[in-house]
GUFI-364600 format. One line per 10 residues: number of its first residue (from 1); their letters; for each residue x, y, z of N, C-alpha, C. Coordinates in steps of 0.2 Angstrom, whole numbers. Layout:
NUM> A> X/Y/Z/X/Y/Z/X/Y/Z  ... $
//
This chain:
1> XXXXXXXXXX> 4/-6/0/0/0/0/4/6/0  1/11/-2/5/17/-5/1/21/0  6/29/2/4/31/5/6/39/3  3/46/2/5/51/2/3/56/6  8/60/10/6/65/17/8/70/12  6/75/12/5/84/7/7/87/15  14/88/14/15/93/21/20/86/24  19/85/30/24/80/34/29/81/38  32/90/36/37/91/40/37/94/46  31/96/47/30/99/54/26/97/59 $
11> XXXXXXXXXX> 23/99/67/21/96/70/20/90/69  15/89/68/9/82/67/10/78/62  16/80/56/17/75/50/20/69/53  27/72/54/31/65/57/28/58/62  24/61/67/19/55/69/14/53/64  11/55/61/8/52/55/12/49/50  17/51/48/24/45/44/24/40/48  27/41/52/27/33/57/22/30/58  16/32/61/9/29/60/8/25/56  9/29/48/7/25/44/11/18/42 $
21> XXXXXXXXXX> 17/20/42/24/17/42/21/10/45  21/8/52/19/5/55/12/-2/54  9/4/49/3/-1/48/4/-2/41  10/-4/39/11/-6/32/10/-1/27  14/4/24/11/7/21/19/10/18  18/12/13/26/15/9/25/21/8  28/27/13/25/32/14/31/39/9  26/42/6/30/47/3/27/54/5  32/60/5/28/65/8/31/71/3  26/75/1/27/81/-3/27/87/0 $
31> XXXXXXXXXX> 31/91/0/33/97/3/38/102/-2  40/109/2/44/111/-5/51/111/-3  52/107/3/58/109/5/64/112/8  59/116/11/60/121/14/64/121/22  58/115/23/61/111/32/63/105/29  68/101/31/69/93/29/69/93/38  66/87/37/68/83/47/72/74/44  74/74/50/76/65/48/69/62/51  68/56/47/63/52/49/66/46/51  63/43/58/65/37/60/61/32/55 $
41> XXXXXXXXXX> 59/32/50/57/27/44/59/27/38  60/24/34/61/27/26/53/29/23  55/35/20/52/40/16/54/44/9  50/44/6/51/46/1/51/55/0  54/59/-3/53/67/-3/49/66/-10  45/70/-10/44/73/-17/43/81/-16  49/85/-21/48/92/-18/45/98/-22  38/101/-20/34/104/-25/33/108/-21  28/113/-25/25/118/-20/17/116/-21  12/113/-15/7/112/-15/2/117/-16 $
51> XXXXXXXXXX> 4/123/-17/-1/128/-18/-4/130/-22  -1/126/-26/-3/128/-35/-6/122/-38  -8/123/-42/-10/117/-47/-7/114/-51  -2/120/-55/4/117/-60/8/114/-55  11/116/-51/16/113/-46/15/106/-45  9/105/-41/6/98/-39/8/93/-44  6/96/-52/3/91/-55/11/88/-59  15/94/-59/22/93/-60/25/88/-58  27/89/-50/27/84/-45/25/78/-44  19/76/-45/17/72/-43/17/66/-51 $
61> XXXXXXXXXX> 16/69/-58/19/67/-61/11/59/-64  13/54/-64/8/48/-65/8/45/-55  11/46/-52/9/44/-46/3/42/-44  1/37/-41/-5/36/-39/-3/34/-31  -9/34/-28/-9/33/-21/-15/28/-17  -16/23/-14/-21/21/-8/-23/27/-5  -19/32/-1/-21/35/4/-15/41/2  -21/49/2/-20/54/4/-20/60/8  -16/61/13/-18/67/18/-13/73/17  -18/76/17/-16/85/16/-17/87/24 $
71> XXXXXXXXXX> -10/89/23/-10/92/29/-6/100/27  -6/100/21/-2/107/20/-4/111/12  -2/117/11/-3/119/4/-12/119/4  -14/122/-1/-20/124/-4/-26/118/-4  -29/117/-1/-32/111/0/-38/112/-7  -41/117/-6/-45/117/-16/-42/113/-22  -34/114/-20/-30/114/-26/-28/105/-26  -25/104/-20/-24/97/-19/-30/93/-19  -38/93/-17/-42/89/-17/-42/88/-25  -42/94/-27/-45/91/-36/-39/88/-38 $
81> XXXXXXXXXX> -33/89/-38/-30/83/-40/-27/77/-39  -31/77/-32/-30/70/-30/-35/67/-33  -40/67/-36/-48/67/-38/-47/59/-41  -42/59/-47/-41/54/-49/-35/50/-47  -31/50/-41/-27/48/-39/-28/42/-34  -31/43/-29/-33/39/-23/-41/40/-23  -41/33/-21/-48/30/-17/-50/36/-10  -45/38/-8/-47/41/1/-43/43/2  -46/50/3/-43/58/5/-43/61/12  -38/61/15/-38/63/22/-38/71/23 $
91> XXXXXXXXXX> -42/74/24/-40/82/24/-39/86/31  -32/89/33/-32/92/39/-34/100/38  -37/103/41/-40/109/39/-40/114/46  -43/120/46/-43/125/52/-48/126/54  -51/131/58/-58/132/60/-61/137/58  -66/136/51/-70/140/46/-75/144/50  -77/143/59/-83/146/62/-84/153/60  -91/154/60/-91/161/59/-91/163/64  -93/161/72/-94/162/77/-86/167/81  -80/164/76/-74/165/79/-72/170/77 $
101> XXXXXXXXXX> -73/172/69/-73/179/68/-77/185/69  -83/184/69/-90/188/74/-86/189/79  -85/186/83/-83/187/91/-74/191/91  -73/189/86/-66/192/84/-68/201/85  -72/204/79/-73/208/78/-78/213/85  -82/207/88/-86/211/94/-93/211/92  -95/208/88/-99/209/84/-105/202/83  -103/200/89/-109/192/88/-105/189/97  -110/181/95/-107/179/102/-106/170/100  -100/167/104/-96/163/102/-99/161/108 $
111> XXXXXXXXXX> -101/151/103/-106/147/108/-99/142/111  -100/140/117/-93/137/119/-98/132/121  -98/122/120/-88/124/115/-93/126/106  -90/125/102/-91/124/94/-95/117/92  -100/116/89/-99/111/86/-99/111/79  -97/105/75/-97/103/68/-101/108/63  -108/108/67/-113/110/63/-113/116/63  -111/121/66/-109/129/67/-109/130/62  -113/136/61/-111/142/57/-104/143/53  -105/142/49/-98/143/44/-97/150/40 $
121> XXXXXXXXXX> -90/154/40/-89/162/38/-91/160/31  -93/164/27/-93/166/20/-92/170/19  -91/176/21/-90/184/18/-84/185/17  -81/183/10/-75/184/8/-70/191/9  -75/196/8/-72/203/11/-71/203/16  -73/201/21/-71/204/28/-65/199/29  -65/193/25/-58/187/31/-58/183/26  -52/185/17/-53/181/13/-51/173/17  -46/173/21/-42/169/23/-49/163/24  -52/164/31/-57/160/32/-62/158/28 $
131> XXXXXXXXXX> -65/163/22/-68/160/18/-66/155/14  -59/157/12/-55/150/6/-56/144/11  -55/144/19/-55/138/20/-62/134/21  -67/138/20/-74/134/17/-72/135/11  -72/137/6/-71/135/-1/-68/127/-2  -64/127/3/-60/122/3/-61/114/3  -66/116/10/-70/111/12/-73/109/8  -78/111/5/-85/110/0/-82/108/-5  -78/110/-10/-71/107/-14/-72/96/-12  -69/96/-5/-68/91/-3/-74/86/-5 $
141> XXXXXXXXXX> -79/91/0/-84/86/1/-88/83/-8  -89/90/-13/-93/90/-17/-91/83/-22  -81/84/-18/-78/77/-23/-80/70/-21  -82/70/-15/-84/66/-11/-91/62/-13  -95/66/-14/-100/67/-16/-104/63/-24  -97/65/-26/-96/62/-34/-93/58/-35  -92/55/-29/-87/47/-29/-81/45/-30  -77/52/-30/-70/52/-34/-65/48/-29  -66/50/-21/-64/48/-17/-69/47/-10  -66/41/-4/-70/44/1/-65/49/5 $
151> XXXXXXXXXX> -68/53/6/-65/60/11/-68/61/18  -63/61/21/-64/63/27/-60/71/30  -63/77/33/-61/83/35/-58/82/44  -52/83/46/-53/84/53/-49/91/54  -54/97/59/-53/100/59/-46/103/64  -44/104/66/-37/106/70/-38/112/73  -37/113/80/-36/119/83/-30/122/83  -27/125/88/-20/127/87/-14/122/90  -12/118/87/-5/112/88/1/116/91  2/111/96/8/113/101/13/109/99 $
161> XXXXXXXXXX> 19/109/101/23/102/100/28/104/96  36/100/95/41/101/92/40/104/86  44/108/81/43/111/74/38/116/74  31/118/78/28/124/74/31/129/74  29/132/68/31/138/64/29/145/68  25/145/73/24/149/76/23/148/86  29/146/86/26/142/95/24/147/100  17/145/103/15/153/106/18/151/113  21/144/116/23/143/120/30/145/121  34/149/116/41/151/117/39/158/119 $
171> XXXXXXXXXX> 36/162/118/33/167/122/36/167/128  32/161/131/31/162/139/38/159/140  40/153/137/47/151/139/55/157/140  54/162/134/59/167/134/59/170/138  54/173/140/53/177/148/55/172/153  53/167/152/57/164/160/64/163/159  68/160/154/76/161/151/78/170/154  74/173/152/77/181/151/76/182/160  72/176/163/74/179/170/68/186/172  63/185/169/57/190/170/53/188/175 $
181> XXXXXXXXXX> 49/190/181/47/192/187/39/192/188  37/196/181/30/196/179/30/194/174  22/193/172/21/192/164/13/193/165  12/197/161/5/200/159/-2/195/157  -7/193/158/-12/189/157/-18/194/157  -23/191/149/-28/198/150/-33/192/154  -38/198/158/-44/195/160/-44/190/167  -37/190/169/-40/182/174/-36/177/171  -33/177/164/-30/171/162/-35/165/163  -42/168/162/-50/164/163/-50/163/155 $
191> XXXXXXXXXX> -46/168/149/-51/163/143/-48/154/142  -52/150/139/-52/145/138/-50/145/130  -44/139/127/-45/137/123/-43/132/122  -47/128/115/-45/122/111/-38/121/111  -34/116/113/-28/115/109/-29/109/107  -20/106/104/-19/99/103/-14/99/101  -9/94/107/-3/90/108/-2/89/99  3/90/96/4/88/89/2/80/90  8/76/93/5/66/93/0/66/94  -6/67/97/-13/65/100/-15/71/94 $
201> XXXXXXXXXX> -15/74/89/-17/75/81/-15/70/78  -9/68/79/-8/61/70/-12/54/75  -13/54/81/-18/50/84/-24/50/79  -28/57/79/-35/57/78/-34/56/69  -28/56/65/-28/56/57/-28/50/56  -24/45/60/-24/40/61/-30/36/62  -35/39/67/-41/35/67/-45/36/61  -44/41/60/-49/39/51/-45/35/46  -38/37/48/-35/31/45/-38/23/45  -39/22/49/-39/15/54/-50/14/53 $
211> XXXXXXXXXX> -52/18/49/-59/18/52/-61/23/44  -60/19/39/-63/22/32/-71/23/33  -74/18/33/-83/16/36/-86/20/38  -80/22/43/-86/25/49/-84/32/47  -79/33/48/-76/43/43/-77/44/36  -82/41/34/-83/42/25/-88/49/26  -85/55/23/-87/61/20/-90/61/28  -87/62/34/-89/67/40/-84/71/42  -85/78/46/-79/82/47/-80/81/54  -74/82/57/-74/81/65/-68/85/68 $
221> XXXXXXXXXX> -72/89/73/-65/94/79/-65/90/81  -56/91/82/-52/88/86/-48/93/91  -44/89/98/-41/94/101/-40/89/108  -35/92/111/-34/87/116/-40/88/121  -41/80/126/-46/80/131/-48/84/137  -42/88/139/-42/91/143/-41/99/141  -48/103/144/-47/109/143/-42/115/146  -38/117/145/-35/121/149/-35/132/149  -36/134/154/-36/140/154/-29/143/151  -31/151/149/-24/152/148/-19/153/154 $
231> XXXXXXXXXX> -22/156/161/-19/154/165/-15/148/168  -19/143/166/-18/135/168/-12/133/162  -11/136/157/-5/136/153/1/138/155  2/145/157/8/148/159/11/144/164  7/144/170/8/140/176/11/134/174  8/129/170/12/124/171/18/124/167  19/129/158/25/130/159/29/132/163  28/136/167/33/139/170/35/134/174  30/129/178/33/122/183/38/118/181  37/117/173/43/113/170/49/115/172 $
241> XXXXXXXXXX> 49/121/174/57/126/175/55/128/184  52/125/186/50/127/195/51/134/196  48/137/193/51/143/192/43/147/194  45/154/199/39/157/202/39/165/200  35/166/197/32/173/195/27/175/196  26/183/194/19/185/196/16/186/189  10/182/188/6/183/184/-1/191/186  1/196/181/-2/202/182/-8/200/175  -15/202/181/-21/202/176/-22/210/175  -25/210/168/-26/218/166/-32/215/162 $
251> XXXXXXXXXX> -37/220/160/-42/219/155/-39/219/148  -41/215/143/-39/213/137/-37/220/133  -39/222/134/-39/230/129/-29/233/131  -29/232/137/-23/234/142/-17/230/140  -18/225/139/-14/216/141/-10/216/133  -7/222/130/-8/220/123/0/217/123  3/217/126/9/211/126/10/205/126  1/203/129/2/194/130/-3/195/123  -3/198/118/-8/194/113/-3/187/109  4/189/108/8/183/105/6/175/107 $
261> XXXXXXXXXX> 4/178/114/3/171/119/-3/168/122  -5/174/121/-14/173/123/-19/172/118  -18/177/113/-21/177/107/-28/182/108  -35/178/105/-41/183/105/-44/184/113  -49/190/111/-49/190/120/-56/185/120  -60/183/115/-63/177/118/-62/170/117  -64/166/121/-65/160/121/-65/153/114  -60/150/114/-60/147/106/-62/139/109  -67/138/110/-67/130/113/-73/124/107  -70/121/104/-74/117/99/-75/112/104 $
271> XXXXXXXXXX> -81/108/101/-86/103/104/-81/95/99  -76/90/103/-74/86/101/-79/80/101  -84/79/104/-88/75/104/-89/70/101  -89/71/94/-91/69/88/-85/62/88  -79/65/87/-74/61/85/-72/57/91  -73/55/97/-73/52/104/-77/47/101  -84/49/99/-90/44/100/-90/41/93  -86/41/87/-88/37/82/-82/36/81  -75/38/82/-70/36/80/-65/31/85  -68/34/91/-65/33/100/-60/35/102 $
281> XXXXXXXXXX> -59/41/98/-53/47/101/-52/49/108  -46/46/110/-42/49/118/-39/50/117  -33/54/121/-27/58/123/-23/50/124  -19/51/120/-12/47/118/-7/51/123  -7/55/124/-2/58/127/-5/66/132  -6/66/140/-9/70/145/-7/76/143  -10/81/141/-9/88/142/-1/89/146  -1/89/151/3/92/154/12/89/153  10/81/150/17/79/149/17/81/140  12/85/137/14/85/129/16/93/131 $
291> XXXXXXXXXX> 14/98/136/17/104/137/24/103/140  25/97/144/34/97/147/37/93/140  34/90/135/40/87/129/41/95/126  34/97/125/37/107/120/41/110/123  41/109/128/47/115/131/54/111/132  54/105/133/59/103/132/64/103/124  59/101/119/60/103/112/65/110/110  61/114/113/63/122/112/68/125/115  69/122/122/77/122/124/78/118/122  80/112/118/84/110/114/86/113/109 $
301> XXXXXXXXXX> 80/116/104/81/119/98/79/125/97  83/130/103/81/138/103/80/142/97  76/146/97/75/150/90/80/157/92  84/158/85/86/164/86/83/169/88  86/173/94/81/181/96/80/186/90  76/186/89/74/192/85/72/188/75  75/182/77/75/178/70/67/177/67  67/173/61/63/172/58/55/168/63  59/164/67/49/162/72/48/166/76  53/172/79/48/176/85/47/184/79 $
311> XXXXXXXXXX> 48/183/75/46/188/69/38/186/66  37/178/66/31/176/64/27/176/69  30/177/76/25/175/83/23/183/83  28/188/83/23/195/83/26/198/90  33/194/91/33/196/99/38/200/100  39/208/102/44/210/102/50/210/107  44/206/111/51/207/119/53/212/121  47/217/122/50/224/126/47/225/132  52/221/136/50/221/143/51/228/146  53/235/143/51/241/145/47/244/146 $
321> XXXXXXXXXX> 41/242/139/36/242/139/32/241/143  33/234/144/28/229/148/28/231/154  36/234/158/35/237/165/32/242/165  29/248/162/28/253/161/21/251/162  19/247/159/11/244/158/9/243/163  14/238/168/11/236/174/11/242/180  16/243/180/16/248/185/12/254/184  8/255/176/5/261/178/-3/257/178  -2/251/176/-11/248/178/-10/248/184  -6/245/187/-6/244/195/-7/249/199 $
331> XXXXXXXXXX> -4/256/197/-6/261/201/-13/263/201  -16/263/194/-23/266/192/-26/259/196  -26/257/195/-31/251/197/-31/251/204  -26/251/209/-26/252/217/-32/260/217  -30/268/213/-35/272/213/-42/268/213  -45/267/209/-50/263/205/-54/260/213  -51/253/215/-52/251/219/-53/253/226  -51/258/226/-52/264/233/-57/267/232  -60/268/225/-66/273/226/-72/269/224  -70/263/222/-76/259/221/-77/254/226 $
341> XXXXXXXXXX> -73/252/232/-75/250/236/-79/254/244  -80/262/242/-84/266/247/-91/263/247  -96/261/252/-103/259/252/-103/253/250  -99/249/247/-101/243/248/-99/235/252  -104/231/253/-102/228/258/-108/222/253  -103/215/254/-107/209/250/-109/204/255  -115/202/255/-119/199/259/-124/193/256  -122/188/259/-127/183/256/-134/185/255  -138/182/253/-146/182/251/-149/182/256  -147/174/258/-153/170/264/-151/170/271 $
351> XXXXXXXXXX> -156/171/273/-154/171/283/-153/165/285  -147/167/288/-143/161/292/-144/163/297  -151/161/303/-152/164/309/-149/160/313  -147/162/319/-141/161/323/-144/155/331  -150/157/331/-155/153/336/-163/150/334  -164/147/336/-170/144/332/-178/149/333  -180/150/330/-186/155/330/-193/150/330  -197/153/335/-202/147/335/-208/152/333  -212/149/328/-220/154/324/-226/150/327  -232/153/329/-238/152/331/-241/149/324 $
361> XXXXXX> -244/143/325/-248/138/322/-253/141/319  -254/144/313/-261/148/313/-266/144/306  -271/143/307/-276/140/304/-278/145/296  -279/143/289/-281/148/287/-287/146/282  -292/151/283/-298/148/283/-302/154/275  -304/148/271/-305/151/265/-311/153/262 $
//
């Protein structure tokens, strides 16, 4: 059996080479080259730009495949030319919600968690990006539809783990290295989001792997088991380094330092139910031991300061800034709390009387 991964070099590919590796398969992978990693299996390169359709179709040449997964490059572009290539299309994708955009802008409300059937963006002008990626979808399924392949969609939130292109966990890890004291959280470090360990992702591409029947032409969120706050994120990076700071909460508006690491100011949490109950997706790997292998990865394989991924991340590391922030939220907000604390005093509802009170038995007569 033949197998072709579109993408393979980043987080979640390499465990899906192996995966497939494992369950008999001769695995090649299309990429343009850009990143090479060694593979603990033998693998094939083929080096192209998936973005394109001339590209693809260069590349890939008469090739035929059993099983294709796109995890990288233009997904409109590669479904149609996989059309006559393979029996069964694996497509890894992002999250099309409208809900996530709406709630981006202020302008609607984000149902937590997400499911499947949500509201999907179409308004190419306001966020071509998420539009294409319903274009994309539809692409999939309409081919699906028309027999060419069976296709499966699984949806991916934001991937943590060795190789991402954009680690929002070096954030917080540089500031511990740089020996920093505080680190800004908006809101309570209360918003909630979806993640996923990169392995427990080629876990879940693997169960449709493993499970053609049951994932023919269904789409399913995925994301680890365990949901974590953003607070509950910092914290436990920083435990991998026993390392103790003060986490300062500011209103989101204020916090614009931790966006690299925080991201939107609401709540991104998708409903994985789906893929639990029809596929029998579980965490392969605990939150908290897939947060101590990233941090271990990235002290391994520090990114250059000021290089090409804290450029992608957004993060300038101006802890100048960020003291000026604190200290002058800090001050205002002590104001603040002194003049909103006058006349108020919090008191439960119900009487909690202190001695038993006895009432006169009275008859009432209608």
């Amino acid at each position: 059996m033949k197998a072709l991964v579109i993408g393979g070099t980043g987080p979640v590919g390499p465990y899906v080479v192996e995966g497939l590796f494992k369950r008999g398969y001769q695995v090649a992978i299309l990429h343009r080259g850009t990143h090479e990693i060694e593979f603990p299996v033998p693998v094939e390169h083929l080096h192209g730009d998936p973005h394109f359709l001339e590209t693809l179709e260069e590349t890939l040449g008469a090739h035929t495949f059993d099983l294709v997964i796109s995890m990288y490059g233009r997904l409109r572009y590669t479904a149609q030319v996989m059309k006559e290539r393979t029996p069964r299309f694996i497509a890894v994708v992002g999250l099309p919600y409208k809900a996530l955009i709406e709630g981006e802008n202020g302008s609607g409300r984000v149902p937590v968690p997400i499911p499947e059937n949500a509201p999907l963006f179409t308004d190419k002008e306001r966020h071509k990006f998420t539009y294409l990626m319903v274009v994309s979808e539809q692409v999939v399924m309409d081919l699906h539809n028309q027999g060419y392949y069976n296709a499966t969609l699984l949806r991916f939130p934001f991937v943590y783990g060795p190789r991402q292109v954009a680690p929002l966990e070096w954030s917080i890890i540089r500031r511990i290295l740089d020996g920093r004291k505080q680190i800004i959280i908006p809101d309570g470090g209360l918003k909630l989001m979806t993640r996923g360990y990169a392995e427990n992702m080629a876990h879940a591409v693997l169960l449709a792997v493993d499970r053609p029947e049951e994932s023919a032409g269904q789409i399913y969120n995925t994301g680890d088991d365990t949901l974590l706050s953003i607070r509950n994120w910092v914290s436990i990076v920083a435990s991998v380094f026993d390392y103790e700071w003060e986490l300062v909460s500011m209103p989101f508006e204020l916090a614009r330092p931790s966006r690299p690491y925080c991201g939107r100011v609401h709540h991104q949490v998708t409903d994985t139910a789906k893929i639990k109950t029809e596929l029998g997706y579980r965490d392969i790997v605990p939150v908290e031991e897939g947060i101590r292998r990233t941090v271990k990865w990235y002290l391994d394989n520090r990114p250059q300061p000021g290089g090409e991924m804290e450029q992608k991340l957004g993060d300038p590391f101006n802890y100048a800034i960020e003291d000026q922030i604190i200290q002058e939220y800090k001050e205002a907000a002590a104001n603040i709390r002194e003049s909103a604390s006058v006349g108020y005093r919090w008191r439960h509802p119900y009487d909690h009387p202190r001695t038993p009170e006895r009432t006169e038995l009275k008859t009432i007569h209608k």
